[in-house]
VOGU-3710 file (C-alpha; in Angstrom, 3 decimals, decimal comma):
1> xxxxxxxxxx> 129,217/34,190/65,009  126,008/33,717/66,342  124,577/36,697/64,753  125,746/36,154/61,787  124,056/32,688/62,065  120,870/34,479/63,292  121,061/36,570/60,245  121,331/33,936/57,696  118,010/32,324/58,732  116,046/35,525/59,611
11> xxxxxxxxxx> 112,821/36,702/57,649  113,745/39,055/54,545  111,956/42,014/56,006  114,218/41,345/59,074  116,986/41,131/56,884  115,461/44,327/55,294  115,544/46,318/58,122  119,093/45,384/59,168  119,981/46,446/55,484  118,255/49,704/55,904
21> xxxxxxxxxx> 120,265/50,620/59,355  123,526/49,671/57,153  122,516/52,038/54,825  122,045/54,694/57,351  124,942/54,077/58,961  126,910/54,907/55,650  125,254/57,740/55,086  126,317/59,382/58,825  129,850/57,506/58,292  130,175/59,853/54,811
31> xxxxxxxxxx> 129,126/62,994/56,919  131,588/62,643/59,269  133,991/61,705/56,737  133,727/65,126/55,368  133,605/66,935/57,950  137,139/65,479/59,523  138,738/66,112/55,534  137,268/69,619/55,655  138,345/70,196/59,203  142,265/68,595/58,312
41> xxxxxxxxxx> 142,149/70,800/54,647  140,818/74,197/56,672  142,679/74,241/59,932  141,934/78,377/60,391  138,375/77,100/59,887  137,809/76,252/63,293  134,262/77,654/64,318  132,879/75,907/60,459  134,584/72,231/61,282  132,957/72,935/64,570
51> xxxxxxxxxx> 129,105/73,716/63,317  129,366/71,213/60,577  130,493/68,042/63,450  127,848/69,176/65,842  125,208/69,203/62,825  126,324/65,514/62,178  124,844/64,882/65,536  121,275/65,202/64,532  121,597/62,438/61,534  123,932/60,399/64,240
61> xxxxxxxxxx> 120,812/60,385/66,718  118,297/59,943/63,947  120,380/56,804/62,905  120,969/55,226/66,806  117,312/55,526/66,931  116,555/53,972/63,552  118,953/51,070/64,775  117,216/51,075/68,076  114,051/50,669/67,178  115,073/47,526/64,458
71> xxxxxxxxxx> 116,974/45,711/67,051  113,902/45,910/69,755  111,450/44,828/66,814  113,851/41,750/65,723  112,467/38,381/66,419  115,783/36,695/67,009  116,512/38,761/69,864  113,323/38,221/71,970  112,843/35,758/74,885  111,670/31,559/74,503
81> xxxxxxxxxx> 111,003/28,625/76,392  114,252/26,692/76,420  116,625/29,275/75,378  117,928/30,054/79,522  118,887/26,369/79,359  121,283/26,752/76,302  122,545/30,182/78,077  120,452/32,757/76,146  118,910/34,671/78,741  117,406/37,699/78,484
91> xxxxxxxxxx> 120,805/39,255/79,346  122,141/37,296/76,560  120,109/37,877/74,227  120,203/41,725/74,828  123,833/41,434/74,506  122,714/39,684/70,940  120,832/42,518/69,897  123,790/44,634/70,424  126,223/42,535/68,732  123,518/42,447/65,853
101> xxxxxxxxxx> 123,515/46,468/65,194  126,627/46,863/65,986  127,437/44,900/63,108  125,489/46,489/60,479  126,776/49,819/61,538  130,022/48,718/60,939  129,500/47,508/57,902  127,704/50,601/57,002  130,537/52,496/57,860  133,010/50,679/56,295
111> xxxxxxxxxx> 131,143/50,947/53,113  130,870/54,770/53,571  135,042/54,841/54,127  135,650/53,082/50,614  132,601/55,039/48,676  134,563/58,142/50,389  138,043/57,204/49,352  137,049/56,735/46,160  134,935/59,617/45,727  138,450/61,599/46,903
121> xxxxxxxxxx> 140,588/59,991/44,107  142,786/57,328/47,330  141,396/54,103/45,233  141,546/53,307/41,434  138,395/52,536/40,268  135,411/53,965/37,946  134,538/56,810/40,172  137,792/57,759/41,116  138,688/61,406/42,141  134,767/62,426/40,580
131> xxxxxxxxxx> 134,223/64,296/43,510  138,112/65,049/44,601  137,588/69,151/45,099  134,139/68,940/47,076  135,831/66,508/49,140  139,083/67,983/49,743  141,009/65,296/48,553  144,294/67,189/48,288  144,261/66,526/52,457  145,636/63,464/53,443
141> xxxxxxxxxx> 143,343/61,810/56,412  144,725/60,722/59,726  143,655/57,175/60,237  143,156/57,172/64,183  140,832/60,269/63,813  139,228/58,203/61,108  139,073/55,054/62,781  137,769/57,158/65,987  134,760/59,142/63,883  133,756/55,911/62,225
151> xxxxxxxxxx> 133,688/53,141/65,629  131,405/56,404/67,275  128,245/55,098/65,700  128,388/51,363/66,290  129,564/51,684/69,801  126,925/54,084/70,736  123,915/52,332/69,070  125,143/48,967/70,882  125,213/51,121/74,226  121,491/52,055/73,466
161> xxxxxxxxxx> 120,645/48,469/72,491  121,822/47,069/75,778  121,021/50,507/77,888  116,792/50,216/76,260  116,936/46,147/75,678  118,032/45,545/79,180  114,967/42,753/80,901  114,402/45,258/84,031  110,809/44,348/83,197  111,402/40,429/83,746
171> xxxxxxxxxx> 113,150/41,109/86,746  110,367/43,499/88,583  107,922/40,501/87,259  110,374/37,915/89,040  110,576/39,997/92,385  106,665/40,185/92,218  105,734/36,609/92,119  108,261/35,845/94,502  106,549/37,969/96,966  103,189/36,555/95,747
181> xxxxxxxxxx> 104,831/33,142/96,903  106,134/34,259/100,212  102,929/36,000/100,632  100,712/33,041/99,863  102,976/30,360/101,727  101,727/31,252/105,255  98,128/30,928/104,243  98,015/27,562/103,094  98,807/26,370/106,682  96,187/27,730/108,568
191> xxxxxxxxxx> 93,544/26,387/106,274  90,675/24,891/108,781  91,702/26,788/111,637  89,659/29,915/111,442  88,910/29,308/115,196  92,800/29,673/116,176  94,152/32,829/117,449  96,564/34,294/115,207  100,121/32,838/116,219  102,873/36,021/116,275
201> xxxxxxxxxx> 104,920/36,398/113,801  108,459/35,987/115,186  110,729/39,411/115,489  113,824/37,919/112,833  110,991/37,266/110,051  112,187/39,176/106,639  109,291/41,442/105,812  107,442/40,939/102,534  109,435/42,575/99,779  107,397/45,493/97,968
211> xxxxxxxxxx> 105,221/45,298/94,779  106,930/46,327/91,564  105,870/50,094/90,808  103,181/50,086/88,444  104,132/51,743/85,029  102,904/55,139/84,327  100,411/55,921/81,641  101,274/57,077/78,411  99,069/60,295/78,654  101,841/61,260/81,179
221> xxxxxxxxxx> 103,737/63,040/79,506  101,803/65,427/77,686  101,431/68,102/80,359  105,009/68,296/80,424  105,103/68,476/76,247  102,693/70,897/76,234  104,960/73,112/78,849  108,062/72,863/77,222  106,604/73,713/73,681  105,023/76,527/75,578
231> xxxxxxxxxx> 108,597/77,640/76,647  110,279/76,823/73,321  108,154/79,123/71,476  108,178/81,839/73,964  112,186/81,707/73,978  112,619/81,952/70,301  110,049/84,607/70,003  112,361/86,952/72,781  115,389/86,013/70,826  114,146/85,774/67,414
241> xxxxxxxxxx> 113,983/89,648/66,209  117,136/89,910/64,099  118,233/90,184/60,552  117,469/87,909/57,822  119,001/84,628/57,035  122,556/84,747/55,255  122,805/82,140/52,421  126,437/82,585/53,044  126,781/80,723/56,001  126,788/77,184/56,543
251> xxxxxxxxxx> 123,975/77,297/59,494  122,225/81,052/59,238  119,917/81,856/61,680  118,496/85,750/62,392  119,796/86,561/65,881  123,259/87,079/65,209  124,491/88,361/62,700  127,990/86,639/62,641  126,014/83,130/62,796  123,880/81,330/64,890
261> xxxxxxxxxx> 121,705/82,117/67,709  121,846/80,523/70,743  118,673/81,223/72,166  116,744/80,607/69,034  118,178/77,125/68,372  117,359/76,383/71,891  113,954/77,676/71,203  113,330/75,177/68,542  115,188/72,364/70,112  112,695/72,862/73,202
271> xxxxxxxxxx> 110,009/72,702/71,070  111,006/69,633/69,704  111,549/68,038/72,554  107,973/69,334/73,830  106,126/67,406/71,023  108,516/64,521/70,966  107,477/63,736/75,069  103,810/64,809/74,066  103,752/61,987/71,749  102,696/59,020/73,354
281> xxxxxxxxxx> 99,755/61,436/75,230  98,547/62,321/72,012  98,274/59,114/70,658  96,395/58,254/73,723  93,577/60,788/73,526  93,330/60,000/69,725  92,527/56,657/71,087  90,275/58,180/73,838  88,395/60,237/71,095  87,714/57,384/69,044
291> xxxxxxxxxx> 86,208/55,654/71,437  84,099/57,722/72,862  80,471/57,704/73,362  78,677/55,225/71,778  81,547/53,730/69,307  80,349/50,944/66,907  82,783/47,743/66,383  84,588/49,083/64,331  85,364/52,550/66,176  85,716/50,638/69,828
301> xxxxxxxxxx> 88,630/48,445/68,143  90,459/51,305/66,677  90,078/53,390/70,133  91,415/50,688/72,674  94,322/49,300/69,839  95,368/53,146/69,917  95,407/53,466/73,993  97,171/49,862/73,860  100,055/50,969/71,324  100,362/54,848/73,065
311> xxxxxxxxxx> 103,569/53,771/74,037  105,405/51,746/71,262  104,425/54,220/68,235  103,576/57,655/70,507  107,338/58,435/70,626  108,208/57,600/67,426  105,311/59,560/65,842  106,470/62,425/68,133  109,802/62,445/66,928  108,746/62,555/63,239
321> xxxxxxxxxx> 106,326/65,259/63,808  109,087/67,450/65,581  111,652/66,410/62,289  108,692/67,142/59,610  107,936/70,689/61,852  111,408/71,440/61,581  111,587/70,731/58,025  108,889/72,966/57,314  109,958/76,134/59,075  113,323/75,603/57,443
331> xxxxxxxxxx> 112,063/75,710/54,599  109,621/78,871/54,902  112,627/80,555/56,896  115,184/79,986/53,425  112,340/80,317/50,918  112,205/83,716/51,046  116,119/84,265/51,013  116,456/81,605/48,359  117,505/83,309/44,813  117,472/81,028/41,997
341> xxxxxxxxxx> 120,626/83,353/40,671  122,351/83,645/43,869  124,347/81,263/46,424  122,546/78,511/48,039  121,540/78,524/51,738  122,063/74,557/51,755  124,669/72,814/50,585  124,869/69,010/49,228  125,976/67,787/52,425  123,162/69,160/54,559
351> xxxxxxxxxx> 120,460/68,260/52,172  121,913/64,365/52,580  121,808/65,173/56,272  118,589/66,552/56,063  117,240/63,760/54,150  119,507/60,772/56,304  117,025/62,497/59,498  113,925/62,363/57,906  114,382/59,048/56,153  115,525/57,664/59,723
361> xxxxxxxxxx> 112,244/59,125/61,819  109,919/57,877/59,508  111,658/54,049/59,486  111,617/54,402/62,968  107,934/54,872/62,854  106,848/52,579/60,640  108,905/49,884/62,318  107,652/50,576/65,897  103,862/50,514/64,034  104,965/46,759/62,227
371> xxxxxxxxxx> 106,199/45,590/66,012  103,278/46,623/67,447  101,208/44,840/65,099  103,026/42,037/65,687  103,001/42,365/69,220  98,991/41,781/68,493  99,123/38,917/66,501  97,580/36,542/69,503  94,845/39,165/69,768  94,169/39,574/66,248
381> xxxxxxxxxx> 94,576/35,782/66,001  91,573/35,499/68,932  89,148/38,020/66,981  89,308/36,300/64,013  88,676/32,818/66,165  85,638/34,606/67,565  84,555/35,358/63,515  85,493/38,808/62,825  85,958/39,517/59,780  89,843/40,514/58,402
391> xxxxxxxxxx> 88,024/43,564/56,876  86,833/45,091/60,017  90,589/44,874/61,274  91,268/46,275/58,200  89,018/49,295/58,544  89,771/49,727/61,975  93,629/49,943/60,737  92,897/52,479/58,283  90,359/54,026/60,504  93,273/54,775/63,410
401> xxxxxxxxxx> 95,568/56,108/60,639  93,659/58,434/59,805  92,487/59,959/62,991  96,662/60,285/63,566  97,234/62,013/60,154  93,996/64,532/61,286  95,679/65,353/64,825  98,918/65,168/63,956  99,080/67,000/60,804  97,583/70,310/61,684
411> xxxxxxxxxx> 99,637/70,466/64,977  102,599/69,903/63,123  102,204/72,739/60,378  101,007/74,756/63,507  104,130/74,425/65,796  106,790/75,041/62,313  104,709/78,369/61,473  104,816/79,928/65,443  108,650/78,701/65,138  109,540/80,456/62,342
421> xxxxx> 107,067/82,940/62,680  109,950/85,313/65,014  112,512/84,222/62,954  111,387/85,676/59,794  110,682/89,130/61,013
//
């Protein structure tokens, strides 16, 4: 009730988002739709219902991310004076955030159940049975396999919500003043008595409890990236010397010639990973670059805003470059095998999934970019106190945009053409 509540008052581009995840949510809740009617209409069709549920896991992820990433940039959900004495904690309020998603998901789904009985010809209205042989509407559904598909993405973006949201940040900041306190107690007694020998501590005293750890930088990560893309690429290209792409099959790729290959889809998902962890580092040295030597206002502000933000948008942007990668060397790997005459390599259903993923990463981005900006509105709110001008933040915006679209870009054309550079052989 009280996120509902929340939701009524909340800004429209909050309201936005939440609409957004909805509509994601539908469109992984129709996925899985047809792949349980295809699975319950093809029961000797055991290895395709299996390849066609485990490639509704990449939109799935793409979506708990999406959802992820709105919840944690929601201003209803974030800490205030007064709220611990009306019982919203940050516990509570993480359990909020949850409740929150895990409502539009449902609702999302739910849509995607009636949009999908209608499309099969179950309901009577305008659209009714349209779509009843793509859809395999001549197999009936079993509801608790139904039920079960469609609860798997709400429960599992609330799990990430209160798994990421949890305040284990406010709780090492707790533990540290405390033991700034008990450190600083004994002190202000022996004020004035520098002469005084130094009394022994007795042998029951508690000792000091440690310092939080101190969080690791977000350039951390990119050795590691850089490794694992290493290895990704290597694997596929010992793996990848096989036959050419069947449009037949649902998920082609050379290797095998009765389907996919292991070792090259762990090739590219290793690759992905690489630039997905390598994301926040690169964002860093972009930052790093443009500040460099002797940087003018306008460069300096970009530069240390970039270094600040690593963190928030470096994953993100690292996720979306490993999608958009992905995308491309699909699409150079089927464009030669694609005959305008001939069968299709993708289906309807794979281009929505396709286009559910890449819709999702790039939300996700430019929602982690909005919550960083306003994560500096105090800061930008001081500049402009000390008279810079709004066009100077403005340049220095557009200024760090672009440096990320110049990095970015060519790494990401690079990394698709060495992965599908074995595969197309």
């Amino acid at each position: 009730m009280l996120s509902l509540r929340l939701a009524r008052g909340a800004h429209p581009l909050v309201l936005l988002r939440r609409l957004l995840v909805a509509a994601a949510a539908a469109g992984v809740g129709f996925l899985l739709l047809c792949t349980l009617g295809y699975a319950v209409a093809h029961p000797q069709s055991t290895g395709q219902s299996l390849v066609r549920l485990v490639w509704c896991a990449v939109p799935l992820a793409a979506v708990v991310q999406f959802a992820l990433a709105v919840a944690r940039s929601d201003p209803a959900t974030r800490p205030r004076d007064g709220l611990d004495a009306a019982g919203l904690g940050p516990v509570q309020l993480t359990l909020l955030a949850a409740a929150s998603t895990a409502i539009s998901c449902t609702l999302g789904s739910a849509f995607a159940l009636l949009l999908y009985m209608e499309l099969r010809g179950d309901l009577s209205g305008p659209l009714s049975g349209s779509a009843s042989r793509l859809l395999d509407g001549q197999a009936h559904l079993p509801w608790g396999a139904t039920l079960t598909l469609l609860g798997l993405l709400p429960a599992l973006a609330a799990g990430a919500c209160i798994i990421a949201l949890h305040p284990r940040r406010e709780a090492a900041a707790m533990r540290q003043q405390a033991a700034d306190q008990a450190a600083t107690e004994p002190m202000e007694g022996t004020e004035g008595a520098e002469d005084a020998e130094p009394a022994e501590a007795p042998a029951d005293a508690s000792p000091v409890p440690p310092a939080a750890p101190a969080p690791k930088p977000a350039y951390a990560g990119l050795p590691w990236g850089i490794a694992i893309i290493a290895v990704g690429l290597a694997l596929e290209a010992y793996v990848g010397h096989g036959p050419a792409p069947d449009p037949n099959k649902l998920i082609s790729l050379p290797g095998r010639a009765d389907g996919t290959s292991p070792g090259v889809l762990g090739g590219w998902l290793l690759a992905s990973l690489g630039l997905v962890l390598a994301g926040p580092g690169l964002t860093h040295w972009c930052g790093v670059l443009l500040a460099a030597g002797r940087p003018g206002a306008v460069r300096l502000l970009a530069g240390r805003i970039l270094q600040d933000a690593a963190t928030r948008i470096g994953r993100p942007l690292g996720v979306l470059c490993a999608v958009a990668s992905g995308a491309l060397a699909a699409a150079e790997l089927y464009g030669a095998a694609w005959d305008s005459s001939g069968p299709r390599p993708f289906g309807p259903l794979t281009g929505l999934g396709a286009a559910l993923v890449m819709a999702c990463v790039t939300a996700t981005a430019i929602t982690a970019a909005l919550d960083s900006r306003q994560n500096r509105t105090g800061t930008t709110a001081a500049l402009q106190r000390l008279g810079i001008p709004a066009s100077m933040l403005r340049g220095a915006a557009v200024l760090r945009t672009c440096v990320l679209l110049a990095v970015l870009t060519p790494l990401t054309w690079a990394i698709a053409e060495l992965v599908a550079l074995p595969m197309s052989r």
